[in-house]
N, C-alpha and C positions, 0 to 999 in steps of 0.2 A: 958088407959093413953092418946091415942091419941085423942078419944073422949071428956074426960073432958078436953084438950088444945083447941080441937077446941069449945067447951062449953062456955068456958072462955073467947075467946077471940071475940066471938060472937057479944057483946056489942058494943067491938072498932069497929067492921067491920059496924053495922048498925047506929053509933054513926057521924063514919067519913061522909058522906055526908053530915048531919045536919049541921057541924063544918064546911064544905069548903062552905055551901050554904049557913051559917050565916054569916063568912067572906065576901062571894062576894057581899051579899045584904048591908053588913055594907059599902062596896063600893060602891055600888051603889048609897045609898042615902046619900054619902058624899056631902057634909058636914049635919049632924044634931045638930050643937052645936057650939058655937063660938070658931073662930080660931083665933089664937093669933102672930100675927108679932114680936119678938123680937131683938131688934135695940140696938145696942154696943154703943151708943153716947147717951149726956145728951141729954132731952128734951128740944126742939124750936133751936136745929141746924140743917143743912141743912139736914142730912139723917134723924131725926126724922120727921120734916115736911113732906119731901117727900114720906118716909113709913106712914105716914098718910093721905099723900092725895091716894096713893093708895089703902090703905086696905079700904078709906070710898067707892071709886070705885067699887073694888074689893067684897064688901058687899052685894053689889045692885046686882052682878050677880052670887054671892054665893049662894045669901038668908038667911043667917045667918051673925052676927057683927063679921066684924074684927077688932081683939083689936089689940095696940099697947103695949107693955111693955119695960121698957128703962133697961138695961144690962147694966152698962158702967165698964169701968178697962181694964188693961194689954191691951191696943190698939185693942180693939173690939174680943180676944181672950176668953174673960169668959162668951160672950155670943154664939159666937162661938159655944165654947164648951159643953152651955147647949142643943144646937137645934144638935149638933152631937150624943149625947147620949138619946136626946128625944126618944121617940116611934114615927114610922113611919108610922103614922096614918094620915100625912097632916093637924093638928091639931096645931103642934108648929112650926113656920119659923122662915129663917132667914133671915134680910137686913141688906147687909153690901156691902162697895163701895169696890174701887180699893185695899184697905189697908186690904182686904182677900187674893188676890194674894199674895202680898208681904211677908204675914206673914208669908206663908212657909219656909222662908228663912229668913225673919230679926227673927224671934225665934225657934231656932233650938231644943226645947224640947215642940212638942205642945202635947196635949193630944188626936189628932186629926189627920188625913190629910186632908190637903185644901182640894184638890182634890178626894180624895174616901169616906170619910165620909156624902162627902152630894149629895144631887141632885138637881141640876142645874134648876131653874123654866122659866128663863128670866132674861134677862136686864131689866130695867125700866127707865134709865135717862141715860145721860151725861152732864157734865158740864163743860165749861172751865176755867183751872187755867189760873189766869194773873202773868206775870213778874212786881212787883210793887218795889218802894223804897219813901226815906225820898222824904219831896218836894223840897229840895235845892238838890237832886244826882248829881254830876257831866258828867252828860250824857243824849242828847237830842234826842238821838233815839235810835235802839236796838244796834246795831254795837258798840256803846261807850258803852251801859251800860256792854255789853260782855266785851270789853275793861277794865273799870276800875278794874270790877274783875277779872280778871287775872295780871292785875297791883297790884292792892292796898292785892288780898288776906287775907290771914285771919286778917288784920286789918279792914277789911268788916264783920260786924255780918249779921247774916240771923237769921231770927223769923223763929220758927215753933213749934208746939201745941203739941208736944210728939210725940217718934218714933211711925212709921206704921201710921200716921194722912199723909191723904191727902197733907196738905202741906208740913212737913218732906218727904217725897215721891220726890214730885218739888223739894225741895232744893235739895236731893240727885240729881238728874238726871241734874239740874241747872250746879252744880259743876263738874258733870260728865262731861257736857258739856263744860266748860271754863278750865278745867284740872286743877282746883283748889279747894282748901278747904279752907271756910269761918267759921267763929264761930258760932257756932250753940249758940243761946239763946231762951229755953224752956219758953211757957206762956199759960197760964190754958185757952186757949181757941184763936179764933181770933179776937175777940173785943180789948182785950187789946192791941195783939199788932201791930194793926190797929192803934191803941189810941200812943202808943207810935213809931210808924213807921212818925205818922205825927208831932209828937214833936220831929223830929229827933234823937231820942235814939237809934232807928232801920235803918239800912240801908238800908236792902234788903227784900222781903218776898215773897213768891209765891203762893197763895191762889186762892179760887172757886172765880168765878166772879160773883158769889151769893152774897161774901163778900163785895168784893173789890168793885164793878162796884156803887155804890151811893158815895166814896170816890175819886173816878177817875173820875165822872160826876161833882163833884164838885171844881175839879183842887185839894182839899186836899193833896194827894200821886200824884208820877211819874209813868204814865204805858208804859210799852216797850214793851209786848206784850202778847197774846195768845194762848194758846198751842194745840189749835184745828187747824185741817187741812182748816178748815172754818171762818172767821172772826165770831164775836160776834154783831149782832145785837144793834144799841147803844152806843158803846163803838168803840173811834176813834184808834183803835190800830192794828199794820201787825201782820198775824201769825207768829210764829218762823218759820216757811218755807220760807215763804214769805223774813225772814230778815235773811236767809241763816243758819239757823239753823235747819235742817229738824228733825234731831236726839231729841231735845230737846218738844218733842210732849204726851202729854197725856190727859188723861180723868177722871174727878173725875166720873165714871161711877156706876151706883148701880144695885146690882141685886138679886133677892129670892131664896133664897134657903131652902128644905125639907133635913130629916135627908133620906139617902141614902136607906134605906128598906122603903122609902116608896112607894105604890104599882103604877105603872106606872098608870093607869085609876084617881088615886087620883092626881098623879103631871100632867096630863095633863088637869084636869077638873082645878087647879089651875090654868096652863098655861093658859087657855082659859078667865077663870076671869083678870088676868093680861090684854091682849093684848084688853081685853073689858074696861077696866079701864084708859086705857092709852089712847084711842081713845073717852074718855068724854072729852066734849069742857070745862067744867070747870076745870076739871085736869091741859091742855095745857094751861087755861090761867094763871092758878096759876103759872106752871113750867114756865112763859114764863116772869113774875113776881121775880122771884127768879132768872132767869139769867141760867134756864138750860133747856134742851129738853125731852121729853121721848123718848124714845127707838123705835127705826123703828121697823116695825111689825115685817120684817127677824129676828132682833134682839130680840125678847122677844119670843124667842125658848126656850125650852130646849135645843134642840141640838143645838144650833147656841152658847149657853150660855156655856154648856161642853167645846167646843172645845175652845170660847174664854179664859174661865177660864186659861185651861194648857197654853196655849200661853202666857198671862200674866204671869203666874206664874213664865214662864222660860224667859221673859222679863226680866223681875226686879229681878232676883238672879245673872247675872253679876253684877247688880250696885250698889244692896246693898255689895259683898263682893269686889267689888273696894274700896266701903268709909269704909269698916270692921266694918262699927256700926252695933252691935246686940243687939239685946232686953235680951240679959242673959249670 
């Protein structure tokens, strides 16, 4: 009996080293096939372009095409979801900005967790949001426009693109800021209500400076400020530090993420293509074009990227459960 067990199982025992030596060469010579970026936002807004100027980067020091593919719904949660459940083979990513943090908390039923489901490749950008409004606002620097909204309140609307978007985010923390609530009015993107912020319909908005910044060079919109610790190259406007608001600070930030099994030698061969991509002069001048930066090398870690994640995450769940708006 004990012989035919060990007969049997013969096969496995001389089997398993083929199986862990075919695994490790299949890492080794990762990438052998195009790997595919997929982006929660429609194509030719900010985070698709910018996941496209990276992955053509990112290509060059792969050796293989990185494609793009656009995901869009439920505030970047259903692509989310697809790169959480992928195979972690570093074949399927994900780019997605600050509105991955948040998510943990503005949708309290995800199919996922922000934070354990994936693995953290790098940061890639920041951008700064602007404090903008109509071009008649009653308010000729930051200290008044603070003022009138906490005066006028919810007889103030505030633009923003759906909860968990980048600007929905601003306005939260906006409000948080002035200890008021303003009328939220939803628009299928920021063009429009760009378009309608300067025909006075809109009173308030806080958007990437990617947006904003040809609207405010041309005097169109009123800008009050920036929400970077750094002024905006460009753009004549104080930080919110600067004009005594330090709390009111954020980053439309972007970064890559693998589905969480995937094997450290793959997410760091990634890692490496990133922080090579980011230091192309044609990258920087595109990003520079768009009104945003890439990612300091420190920053386009993984582990720089892990640890900012949770930080974020636990950022923005007092403030979403201050305004109580949830996505369910």
């Amino acid at each position: 009996m004990n012989r035919r067990r060990l007969l049997a199982a013969l096969p496995l025992t001389l089997a398993a080293p083929a199986l862990w030596s075919s695994a490790a060469q299949a890492q080794a010579e990762f990438p052998n096939r195009p790997v595919t970026i997929i982006v929660p936002f429609a194509a030719g807004g900010p985070t698709d372009v910018i996941s496209r100027l990276v992955a053509e980067g990112m290509s060059r020091h792969l050796g293989q095409p990185v494609v793009v593919e656009n995901v869009t719904g439920a505030g970047g949660t259903i692509a989310a979801a697809r790169v959480a459940q992928a195979r972690g083979d570093g074949y399927t990513l994900l780019m997605h900005h600050v509105g991955h943090a948040s998510s943990a908390t503005l949708y309290r039923r995800l199919p996922y967790n922000v934070v354990d489901s994936f693995a953290p490749l790098g940061l890639v950008s920041d951008a700064a949001m602007t404090l903008v409004a109509r071009p008649d606002f009653p308010a000729s620097d930051f200290a008044g426009f603070i003022g009138e909204i906490r005066k006028q309140g919810d007889k103030l609307n505030l633009a923003h693109s759906g909860l968990g978007g980048a600007n929905h985010l601003c306005g939260m923390l906006l409000q948080h800021a002035a200890g008021t609530a303003l009328t939220g009015v939803v628009f299928r993107g920021s063009a429009p209500a760009i378009t309608d912020l300067m025909g006075g319909r809109i009173d308030v908005f806080c958007d990437q400076a990617t947006n904003t910044a040809p609207f405010l060079r041309d005097g169109r919109i009123k800008g009050y400020a920036v929400t970077l610790p750094e002024r905006v190259p460009g753009l004549e406007l104080p930080t919110t530090a600067e004009a005594g608001q330090p709390g009111l600070a954020m980053s439309t930030w972007h970064g890559l993420y693998a589905p969480r099994a995937t094997p450290a030698e793959v997410q760091e061969r990634l890692a490496v293509a990133i922080r090579a991509a980011l230091q192309e002069e044609r990258l920087r001048q595109r990003f520079a074009e768009l009104v945003t930066a890439p990612a300091a090398e420190e920053r386009a870690t993984p582990a720089f990227h892990r640890r900012f994640l949770a930080e974020e995450v636990a950022r923005w769940r007092p403030i979403i459960e201050a305004t109580g708006q949830y996505a369910d």
